[in-house]
N, CA, C and O atoms as a GROMACS GRO file, in nm:
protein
  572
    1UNK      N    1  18.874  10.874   8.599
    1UNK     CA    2  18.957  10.763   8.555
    1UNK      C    3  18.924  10.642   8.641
    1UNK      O    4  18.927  10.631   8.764
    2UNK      N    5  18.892  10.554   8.548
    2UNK     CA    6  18.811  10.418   8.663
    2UNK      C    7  18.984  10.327   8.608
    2UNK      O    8  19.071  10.333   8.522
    3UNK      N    9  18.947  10.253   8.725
    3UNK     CA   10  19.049  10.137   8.708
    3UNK      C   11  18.966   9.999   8.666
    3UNK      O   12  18.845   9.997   8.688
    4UNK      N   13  19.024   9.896   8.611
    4UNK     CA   14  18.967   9.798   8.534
    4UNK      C   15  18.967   9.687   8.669
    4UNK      O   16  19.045   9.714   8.760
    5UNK      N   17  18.893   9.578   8.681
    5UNK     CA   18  18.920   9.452   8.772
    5UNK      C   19  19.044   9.372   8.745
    5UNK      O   20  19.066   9.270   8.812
    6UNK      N   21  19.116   9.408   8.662
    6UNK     CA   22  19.240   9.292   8.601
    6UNK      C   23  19.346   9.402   8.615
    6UNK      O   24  19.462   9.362   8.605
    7UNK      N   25  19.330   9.533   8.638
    7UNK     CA   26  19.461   9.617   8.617
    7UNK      C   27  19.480   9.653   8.790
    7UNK      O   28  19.577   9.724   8.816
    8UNK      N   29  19.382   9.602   8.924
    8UNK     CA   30  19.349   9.607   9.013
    8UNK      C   31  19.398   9.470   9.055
    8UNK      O   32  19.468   9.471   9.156
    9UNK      N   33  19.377   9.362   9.003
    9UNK     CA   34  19.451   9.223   9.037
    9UNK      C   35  19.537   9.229   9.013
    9UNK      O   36  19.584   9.160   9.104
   10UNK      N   37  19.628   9.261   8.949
   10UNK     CA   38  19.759   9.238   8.880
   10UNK      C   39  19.815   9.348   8.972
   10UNK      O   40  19.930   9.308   8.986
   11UNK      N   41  19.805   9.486   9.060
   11UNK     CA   42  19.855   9.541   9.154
   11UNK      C   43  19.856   9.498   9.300
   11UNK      O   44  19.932   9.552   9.380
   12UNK      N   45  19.761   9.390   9.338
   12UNK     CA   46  19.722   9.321   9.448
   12UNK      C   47  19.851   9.246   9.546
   12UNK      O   48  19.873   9.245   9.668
   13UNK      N   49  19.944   9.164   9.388
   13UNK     CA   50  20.035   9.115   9.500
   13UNK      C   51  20.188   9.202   9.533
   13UNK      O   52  20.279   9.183   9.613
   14UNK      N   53  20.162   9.300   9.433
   14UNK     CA   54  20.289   9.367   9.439
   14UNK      C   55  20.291   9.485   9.605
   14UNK      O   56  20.374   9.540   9.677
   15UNK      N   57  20.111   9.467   9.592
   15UNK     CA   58  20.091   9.526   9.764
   15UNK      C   59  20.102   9.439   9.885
   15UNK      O   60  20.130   9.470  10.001
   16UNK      N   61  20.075   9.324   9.832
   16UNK     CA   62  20.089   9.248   9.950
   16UNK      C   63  20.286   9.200   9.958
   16UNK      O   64  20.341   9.173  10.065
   17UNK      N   65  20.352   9.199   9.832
   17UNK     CA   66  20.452   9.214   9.860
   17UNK      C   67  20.520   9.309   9.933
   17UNK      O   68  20.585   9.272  10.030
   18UNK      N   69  20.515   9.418   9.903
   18UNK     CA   70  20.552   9.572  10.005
   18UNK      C   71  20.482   9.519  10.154
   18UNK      O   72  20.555   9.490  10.248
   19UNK      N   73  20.352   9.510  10.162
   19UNK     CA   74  20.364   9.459  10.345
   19UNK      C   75  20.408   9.368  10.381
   19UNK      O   76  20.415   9.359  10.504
   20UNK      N   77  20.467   9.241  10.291
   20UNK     CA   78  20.506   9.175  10.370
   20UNK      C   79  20.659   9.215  10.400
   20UNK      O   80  20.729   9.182  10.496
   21UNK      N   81  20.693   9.301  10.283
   21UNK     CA   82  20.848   9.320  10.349
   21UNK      C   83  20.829   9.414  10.449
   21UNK      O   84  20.876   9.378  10.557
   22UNK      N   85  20.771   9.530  10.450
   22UNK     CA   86  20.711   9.624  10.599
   22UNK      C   87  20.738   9.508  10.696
   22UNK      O   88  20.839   9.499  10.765
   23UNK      N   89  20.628   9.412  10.692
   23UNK     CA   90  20.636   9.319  10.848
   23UNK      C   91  20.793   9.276  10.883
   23UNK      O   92  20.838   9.267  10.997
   24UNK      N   93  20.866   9.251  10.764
   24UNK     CA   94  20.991   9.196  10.811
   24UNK      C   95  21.086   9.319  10.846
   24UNK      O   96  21.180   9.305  10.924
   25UNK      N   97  21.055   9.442  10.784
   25UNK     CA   98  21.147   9.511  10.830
   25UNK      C   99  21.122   9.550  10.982
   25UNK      O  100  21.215   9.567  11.061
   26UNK      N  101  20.949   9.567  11.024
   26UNK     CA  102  20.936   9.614  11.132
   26UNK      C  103  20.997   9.490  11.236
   26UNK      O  104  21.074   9.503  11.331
   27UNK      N  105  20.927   9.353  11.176
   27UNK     CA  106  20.985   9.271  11.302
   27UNK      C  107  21.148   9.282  11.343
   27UNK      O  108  21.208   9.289  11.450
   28UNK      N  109  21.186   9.281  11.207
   28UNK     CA  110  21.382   9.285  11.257
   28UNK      C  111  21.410   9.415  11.335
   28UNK      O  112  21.454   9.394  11.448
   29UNK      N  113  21.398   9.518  11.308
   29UNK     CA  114  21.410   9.645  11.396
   29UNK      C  115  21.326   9.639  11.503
   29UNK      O  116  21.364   9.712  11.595
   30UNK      N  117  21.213   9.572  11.530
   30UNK     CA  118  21.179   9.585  11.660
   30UNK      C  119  21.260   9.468  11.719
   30UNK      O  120  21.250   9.484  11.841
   31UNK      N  121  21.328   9.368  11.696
   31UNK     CA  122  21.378   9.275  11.751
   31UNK      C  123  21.529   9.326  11.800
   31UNK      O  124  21.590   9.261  11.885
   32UNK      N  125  21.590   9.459  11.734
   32UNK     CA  126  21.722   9.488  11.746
   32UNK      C  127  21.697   9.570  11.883
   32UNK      O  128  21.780   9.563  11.974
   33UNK      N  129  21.591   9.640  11.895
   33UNK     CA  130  21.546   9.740  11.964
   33UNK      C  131  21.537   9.664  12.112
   33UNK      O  132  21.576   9.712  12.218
   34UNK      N  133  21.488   9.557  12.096
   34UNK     CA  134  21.473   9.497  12.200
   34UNK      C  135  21.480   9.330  12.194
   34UNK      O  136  21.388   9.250  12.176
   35UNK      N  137  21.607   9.308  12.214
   35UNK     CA  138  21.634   9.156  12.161
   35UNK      C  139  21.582   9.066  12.256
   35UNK      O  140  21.522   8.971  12.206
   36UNK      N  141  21.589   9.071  12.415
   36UNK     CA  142  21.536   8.990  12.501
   36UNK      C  143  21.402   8.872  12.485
   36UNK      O  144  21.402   8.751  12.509
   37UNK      N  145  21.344   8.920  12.458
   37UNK     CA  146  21.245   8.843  12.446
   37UNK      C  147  21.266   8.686  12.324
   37UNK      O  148  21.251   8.565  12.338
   38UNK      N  149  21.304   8.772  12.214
   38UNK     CA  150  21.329   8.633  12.109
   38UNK      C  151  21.441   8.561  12.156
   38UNK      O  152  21.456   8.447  12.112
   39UNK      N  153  21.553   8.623  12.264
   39UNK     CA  154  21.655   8.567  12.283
   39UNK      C  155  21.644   8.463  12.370
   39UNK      O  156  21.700   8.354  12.371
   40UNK      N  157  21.532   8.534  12.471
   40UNK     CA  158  21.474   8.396  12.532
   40UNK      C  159  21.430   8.291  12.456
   40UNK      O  160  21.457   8.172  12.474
   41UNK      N  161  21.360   8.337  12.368
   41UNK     CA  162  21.272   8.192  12.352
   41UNK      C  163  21.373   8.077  12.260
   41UNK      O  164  21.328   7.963  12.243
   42UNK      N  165  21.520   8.115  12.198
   42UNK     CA  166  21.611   8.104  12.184
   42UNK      C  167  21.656   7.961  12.270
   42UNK      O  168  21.667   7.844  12.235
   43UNK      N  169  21.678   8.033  12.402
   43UNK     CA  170  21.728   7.989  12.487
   43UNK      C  171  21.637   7.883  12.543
   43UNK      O  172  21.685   7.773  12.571
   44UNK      N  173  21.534   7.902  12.560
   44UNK     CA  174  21.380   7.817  12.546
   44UNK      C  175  21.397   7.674  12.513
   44UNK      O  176  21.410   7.566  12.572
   45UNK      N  177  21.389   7.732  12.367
   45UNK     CA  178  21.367   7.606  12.265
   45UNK      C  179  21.513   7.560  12.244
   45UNK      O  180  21.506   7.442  12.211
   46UNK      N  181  21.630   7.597  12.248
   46UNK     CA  182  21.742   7.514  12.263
   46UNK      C  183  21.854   7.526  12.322
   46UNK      O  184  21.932   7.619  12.306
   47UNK      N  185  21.867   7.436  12.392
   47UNK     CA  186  21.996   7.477  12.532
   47UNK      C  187  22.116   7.547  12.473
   47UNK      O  188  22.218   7.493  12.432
   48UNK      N  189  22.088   7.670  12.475
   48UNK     CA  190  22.222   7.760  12.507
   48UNK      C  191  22.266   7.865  12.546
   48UNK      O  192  22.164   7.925  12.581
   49UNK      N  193  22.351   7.931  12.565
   49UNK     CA  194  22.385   8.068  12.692
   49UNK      C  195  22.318   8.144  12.619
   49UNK      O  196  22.318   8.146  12.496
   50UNK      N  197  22.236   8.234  12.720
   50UNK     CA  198  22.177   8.355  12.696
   50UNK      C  199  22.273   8.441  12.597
   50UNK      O  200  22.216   8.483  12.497
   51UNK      N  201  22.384   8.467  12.608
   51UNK     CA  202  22.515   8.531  12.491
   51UNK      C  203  22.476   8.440  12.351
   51UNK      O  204  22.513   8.489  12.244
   52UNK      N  205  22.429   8.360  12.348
   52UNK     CA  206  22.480   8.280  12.184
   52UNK      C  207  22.313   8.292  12.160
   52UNK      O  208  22.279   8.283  12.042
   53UNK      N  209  22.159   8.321  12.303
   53UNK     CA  210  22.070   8.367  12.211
   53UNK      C  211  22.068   8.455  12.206
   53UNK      O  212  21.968   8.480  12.140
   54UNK      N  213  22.138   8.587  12.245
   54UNK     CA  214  22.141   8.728  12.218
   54UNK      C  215  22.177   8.744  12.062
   54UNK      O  216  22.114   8.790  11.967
   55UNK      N  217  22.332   8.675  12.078
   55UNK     CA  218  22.380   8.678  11.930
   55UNK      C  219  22.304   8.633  11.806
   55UNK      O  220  22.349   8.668  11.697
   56UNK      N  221  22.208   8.570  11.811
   56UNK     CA  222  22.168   8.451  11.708
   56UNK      C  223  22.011   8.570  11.710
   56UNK      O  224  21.969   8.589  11.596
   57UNK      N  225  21.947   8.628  11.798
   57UNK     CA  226  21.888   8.717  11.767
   57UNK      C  227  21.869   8.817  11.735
   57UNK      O  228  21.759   8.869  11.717
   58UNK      N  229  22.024   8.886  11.714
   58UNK     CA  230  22.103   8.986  11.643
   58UNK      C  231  22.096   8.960  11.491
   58UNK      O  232  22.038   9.025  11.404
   59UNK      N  233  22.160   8.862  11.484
   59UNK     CA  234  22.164   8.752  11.352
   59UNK      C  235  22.052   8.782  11.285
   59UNK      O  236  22.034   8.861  11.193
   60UNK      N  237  21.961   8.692  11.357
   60UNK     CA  238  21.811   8.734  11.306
   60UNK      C  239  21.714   8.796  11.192
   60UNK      O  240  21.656   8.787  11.084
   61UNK      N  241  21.761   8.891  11.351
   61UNK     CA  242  21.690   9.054  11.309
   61UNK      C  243  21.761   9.120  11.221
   61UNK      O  244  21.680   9.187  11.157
   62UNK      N  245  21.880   9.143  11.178
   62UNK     CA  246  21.956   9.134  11.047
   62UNK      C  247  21.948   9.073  10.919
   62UNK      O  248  21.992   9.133  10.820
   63UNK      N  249  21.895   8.957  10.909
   63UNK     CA  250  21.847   8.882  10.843
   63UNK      C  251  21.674   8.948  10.776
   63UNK      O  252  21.633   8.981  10.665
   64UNK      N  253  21.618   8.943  10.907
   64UNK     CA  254  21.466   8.984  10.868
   64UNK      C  255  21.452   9.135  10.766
   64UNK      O  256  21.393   9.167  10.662
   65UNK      N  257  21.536   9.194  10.858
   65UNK     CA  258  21.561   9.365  10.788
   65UNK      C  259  21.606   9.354  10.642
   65UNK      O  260  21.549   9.428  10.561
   66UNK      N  261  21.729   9.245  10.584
   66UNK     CA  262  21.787   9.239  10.471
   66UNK      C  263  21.646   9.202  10.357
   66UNK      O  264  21.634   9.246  10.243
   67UNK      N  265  21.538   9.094  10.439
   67UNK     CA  266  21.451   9.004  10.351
   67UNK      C  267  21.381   9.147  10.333
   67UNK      O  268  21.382   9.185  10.216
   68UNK      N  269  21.327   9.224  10.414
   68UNK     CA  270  21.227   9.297  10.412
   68UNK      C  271  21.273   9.439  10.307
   68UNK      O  272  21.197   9.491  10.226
   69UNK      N  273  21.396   9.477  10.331
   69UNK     CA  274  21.421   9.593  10.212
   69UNK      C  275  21.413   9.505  10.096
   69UNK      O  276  21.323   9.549  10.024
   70UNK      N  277  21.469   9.394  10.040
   70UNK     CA  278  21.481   9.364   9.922
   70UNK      C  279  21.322   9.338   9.865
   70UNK      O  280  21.286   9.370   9.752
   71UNK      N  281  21.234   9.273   9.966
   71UNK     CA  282  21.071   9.259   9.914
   71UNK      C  283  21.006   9.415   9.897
   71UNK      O  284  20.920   9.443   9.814
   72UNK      N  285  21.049   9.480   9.964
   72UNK     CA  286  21.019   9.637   9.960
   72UNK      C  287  21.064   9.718   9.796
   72UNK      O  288  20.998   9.794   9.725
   73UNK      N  289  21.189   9.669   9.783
   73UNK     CA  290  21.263   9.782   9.653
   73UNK      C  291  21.232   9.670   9.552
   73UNK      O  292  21.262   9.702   9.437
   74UNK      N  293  21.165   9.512   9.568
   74UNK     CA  294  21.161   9.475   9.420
   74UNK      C  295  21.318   9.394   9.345
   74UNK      O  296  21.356   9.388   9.228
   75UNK      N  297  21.370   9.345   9.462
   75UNK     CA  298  21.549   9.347   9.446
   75UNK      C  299  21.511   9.208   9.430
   75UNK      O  300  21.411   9.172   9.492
   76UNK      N  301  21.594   9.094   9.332
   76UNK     CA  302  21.594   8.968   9.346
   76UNK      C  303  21.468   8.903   9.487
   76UNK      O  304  21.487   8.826   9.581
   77UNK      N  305  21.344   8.977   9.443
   77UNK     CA  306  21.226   8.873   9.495
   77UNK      C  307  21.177   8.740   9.500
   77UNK      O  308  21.106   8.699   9.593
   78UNK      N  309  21.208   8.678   9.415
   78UNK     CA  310  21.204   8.499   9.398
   78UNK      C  311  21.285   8.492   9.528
   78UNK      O  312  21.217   8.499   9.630
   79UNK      N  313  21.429   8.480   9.545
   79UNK     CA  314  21.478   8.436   9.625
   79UNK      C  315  21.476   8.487   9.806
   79UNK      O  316  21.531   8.430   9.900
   80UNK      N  317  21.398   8.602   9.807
   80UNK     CA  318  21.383   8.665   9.916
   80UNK      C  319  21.234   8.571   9.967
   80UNK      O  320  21.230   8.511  10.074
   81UNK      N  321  21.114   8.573   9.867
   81UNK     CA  322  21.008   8.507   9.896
   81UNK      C  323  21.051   8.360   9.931
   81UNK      O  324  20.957   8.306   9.988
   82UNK      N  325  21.151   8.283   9.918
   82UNK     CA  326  21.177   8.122   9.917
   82UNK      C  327  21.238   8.155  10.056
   82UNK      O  328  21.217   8.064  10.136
   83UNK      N  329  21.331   8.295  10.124
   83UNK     CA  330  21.360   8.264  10.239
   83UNK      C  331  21.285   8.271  10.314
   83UNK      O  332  21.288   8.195  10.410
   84UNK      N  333  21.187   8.366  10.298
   84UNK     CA  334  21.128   8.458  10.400
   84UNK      C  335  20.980   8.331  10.348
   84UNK      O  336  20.871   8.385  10.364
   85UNK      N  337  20.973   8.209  10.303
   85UNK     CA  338  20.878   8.115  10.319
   85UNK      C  339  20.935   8.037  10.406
   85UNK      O  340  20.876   8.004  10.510
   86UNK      N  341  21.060   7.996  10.375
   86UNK     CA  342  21.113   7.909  10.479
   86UNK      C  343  21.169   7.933  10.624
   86UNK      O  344  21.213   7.847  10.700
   87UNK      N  345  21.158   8.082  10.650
   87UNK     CA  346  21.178   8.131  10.737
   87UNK      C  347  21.058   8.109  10.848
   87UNK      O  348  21.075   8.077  10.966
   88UNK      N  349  20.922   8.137  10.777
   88UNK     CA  350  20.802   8.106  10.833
   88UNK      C  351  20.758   7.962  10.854
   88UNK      O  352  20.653   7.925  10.907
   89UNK      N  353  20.840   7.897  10.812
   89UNK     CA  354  20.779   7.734  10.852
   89UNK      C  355  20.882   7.672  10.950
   89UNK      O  356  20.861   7.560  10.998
   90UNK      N  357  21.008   7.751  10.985
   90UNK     CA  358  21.077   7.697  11.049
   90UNK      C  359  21.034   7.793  11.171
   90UNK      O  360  21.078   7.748  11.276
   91UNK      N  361  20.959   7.914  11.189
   91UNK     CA  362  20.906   7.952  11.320
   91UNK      C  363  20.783   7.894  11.362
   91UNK      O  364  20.764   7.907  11.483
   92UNK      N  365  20.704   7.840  11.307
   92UNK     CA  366  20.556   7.771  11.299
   92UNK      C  367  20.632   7.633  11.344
   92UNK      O  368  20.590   7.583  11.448
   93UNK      N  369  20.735   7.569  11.277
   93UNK     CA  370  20.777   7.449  11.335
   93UNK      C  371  20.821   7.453  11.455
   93UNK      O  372  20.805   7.354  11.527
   94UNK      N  373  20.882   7.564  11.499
   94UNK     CA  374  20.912   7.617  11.688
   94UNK      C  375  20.795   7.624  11.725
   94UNK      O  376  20.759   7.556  11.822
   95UNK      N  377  20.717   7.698  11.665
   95UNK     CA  378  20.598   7.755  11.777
   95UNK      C  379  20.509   7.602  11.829
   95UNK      O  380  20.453   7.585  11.938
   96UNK      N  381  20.518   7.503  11.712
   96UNK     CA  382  20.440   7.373  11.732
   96UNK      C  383  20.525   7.296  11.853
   96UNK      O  384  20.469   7.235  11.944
   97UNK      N  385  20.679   7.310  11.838
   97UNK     CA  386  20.758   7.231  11.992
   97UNK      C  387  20.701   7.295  12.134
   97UNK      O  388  20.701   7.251  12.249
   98UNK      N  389  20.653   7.418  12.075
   98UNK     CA  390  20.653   7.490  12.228
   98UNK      C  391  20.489   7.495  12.247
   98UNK      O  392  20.434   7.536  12.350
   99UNK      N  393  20.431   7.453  12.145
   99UNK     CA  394  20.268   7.496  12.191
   99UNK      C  395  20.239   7.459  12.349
   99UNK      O  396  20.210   7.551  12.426
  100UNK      N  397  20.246   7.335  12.392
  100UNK     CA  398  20.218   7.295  12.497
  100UNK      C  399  20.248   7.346  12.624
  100UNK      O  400  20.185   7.318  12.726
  101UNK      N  401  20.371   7.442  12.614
  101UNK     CA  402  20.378   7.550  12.743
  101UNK      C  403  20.441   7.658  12.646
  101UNK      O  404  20.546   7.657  12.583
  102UNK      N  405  20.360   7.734  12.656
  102UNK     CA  406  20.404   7.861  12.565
  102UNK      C  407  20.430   7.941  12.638
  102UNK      O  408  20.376   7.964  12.747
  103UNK      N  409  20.572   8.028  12.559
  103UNK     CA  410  20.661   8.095  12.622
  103UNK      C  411  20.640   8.267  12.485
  103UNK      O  412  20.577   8.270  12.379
  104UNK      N  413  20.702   8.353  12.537
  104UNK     CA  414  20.702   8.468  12.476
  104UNK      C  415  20.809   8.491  12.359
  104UNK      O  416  20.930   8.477  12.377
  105UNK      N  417  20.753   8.526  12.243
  105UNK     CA  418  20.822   8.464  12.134
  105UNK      C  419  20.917   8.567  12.057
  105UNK      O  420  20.994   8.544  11.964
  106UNK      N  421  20.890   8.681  12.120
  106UNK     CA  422  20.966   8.815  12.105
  106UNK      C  423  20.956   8.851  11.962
  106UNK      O  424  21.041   8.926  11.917
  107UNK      N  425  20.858   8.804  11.883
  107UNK     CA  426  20.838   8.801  11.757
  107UNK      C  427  20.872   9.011  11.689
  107UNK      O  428  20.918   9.032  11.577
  108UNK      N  429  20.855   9.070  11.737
  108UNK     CA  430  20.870   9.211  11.750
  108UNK      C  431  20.908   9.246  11.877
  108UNK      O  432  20.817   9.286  11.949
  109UNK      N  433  21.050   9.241  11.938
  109UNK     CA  434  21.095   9.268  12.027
  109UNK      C  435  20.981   9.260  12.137
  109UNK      O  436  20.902   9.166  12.145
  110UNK      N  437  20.984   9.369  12.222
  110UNK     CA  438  20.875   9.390  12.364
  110UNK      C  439  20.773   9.445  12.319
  110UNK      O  440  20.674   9.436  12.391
  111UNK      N  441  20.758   9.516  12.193
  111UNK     CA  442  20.637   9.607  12.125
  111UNK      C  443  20.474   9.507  12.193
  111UNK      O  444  20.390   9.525  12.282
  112UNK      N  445  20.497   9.426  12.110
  112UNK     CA  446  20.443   9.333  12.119
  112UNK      C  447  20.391   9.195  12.196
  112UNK      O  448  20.401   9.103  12.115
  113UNK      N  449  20.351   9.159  12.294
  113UNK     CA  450  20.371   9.065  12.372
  113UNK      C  451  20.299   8.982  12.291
  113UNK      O  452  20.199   9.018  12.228
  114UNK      N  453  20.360   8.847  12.290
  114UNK     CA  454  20.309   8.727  12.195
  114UNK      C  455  20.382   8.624  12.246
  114UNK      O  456  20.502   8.634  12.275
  115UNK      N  457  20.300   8.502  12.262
  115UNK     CA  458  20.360   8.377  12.299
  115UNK      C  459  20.310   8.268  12.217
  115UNK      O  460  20.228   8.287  12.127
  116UNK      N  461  20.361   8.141  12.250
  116UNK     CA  462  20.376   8.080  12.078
  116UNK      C  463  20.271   7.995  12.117
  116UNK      O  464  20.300   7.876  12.109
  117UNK      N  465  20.152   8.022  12.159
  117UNK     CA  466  20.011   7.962  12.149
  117UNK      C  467  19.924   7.965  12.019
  117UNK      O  468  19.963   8.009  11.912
  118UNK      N  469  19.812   7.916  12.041
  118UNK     CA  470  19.745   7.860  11.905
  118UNK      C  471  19.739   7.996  11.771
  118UNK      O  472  19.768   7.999  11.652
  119UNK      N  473  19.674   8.116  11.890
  119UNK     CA  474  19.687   8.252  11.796
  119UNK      C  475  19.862   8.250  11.720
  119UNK      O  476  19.874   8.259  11.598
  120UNK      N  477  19.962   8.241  11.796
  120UNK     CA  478  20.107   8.250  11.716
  120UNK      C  479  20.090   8.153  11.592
  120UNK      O  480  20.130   8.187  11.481
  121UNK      N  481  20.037   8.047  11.611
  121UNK     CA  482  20.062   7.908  11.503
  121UNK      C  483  19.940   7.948  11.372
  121UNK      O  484  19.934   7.878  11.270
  122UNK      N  485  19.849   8.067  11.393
  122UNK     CA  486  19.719   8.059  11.324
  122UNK      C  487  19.819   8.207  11.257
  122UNK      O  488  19.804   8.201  11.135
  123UNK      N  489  19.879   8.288  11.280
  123UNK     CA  490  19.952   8.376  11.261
  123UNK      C  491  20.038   8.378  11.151
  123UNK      O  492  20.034   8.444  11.048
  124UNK      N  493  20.129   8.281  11.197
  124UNK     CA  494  20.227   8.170  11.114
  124UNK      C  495  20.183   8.131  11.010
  124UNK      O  496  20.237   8.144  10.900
  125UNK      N  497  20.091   8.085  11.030
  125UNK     CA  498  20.021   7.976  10.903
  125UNK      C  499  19.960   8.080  10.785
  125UNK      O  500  19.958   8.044  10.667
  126UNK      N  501  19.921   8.184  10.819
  126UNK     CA  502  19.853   8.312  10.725
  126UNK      C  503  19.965   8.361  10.642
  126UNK      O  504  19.968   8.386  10.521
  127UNK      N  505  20.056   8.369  10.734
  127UNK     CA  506  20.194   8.463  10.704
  127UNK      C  507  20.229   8.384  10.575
  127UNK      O  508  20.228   8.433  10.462
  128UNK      N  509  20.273   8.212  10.617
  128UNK     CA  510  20.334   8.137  10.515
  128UNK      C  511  20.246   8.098  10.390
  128UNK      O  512  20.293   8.083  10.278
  129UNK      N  513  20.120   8.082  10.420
  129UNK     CA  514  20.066   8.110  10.318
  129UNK      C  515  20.036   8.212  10.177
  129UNK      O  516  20.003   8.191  10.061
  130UNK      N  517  20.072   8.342  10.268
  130UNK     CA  518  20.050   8.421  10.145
  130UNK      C  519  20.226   8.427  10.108
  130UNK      O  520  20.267   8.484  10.008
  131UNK      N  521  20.282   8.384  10.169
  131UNK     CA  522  20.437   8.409  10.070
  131UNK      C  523  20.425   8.312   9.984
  131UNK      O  524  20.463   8.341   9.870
  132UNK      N  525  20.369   8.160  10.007
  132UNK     CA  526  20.348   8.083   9.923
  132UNK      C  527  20.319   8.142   9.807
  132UNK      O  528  20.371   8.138   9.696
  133UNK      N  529  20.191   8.217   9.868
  133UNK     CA  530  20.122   8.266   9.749
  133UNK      C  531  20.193   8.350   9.629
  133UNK      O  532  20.183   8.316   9.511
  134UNK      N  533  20.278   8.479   9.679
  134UNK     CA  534  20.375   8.574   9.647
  134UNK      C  535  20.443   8.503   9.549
  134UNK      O  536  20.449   8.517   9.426
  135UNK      N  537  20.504   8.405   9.643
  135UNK     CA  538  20.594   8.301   9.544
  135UNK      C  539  20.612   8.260   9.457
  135UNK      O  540  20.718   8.266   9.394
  136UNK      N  541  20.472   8.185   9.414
  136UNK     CA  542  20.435   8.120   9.322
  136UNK      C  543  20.379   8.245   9.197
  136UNK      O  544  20.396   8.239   9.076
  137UNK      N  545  20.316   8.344   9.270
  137UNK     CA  546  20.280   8.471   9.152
  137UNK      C  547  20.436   8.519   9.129
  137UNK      O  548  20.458   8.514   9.008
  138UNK      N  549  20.508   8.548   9.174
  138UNK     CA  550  20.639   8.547   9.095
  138UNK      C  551  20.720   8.470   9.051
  138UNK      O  552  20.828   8.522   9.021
  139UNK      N  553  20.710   8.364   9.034
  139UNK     CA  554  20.761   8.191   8.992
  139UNK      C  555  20.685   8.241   8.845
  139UNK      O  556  20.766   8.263   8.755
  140UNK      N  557  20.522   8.265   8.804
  140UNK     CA  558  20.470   8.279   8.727
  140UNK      C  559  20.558   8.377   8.603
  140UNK      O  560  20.591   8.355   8.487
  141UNK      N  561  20.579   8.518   8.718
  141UNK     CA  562  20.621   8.604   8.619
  141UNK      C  563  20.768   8.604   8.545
  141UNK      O  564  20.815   8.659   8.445
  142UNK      N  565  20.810   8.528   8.632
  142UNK     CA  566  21.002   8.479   8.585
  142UNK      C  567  20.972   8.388   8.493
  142UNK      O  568  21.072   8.344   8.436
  143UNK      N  569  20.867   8.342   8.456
  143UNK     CA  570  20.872   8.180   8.350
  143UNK      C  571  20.842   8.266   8.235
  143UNK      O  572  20.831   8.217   8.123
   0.00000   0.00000   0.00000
């Protein structure tokens, strides 16, 4: 049983949908697991008590986990892809305040060590691009 080139495209973004919700579920659970790091950079990028970036990276990572099951099960996707786009341009818009002394971005709790240098912003930019992309292939299929 061969598969066709068009019945192979047309499965392409529904895979890249499933990883991208994977990435969000892993980032939010690794961020619950170990909040410190994003809580810093929290605290970093805008003056306030380590308690309100703990909380707000609780928040978060709650947030990320919710985007990532719903891109996973196929649940109201239009509106998960519009957050989880704007979610990525408002961390790419941090990572650009902080390029100049980059700090650790806790992007996946401690798993991960990452700071919001040029690799974070080249990261960012891939990420938001293909949700763009996602986006717009499901913008297509709702019309």
């Amino acid at each position: 049983m061969t598969m066709s080139w068009k019945h192979t495209a047309s499965f392409l973004p529904d895979l890249a949908r499933i990883c991208f919700g994977f990435l969000f579920l892993a980032s939010g659970i690794l961020k619950l697991y170990s909040p410190d790091p994003a809580s810093t950079l929290f605290t970093t990028l805008v003056s306030m008590s380590p308690l309100l970036g703990h909380i707000l990276t609780v928040g978060l990572s709650l947030f990320e986990i919710v985007l990532g099951v719903i891109l996973v099960m196929h649940r109201t996707v239009l509106t998960a892809l519009l957050l989880s786009s704007l979610f990525l341009l408002a961390s790419t818009m941090a990572g650009v305040l902080l390029l100049d002394s980059p700090v650790p971005c806790g992007c996946f709790g401690s798993l991960l060590e990452s700071k919001t240098d040029e690799w974070f912003l080249l990261r960012n930019i891939l990420l938001l691009l293909a949700a763009v992309f996602l986006l717009q292939h499901e913008t297509k299929l709702n019309s």
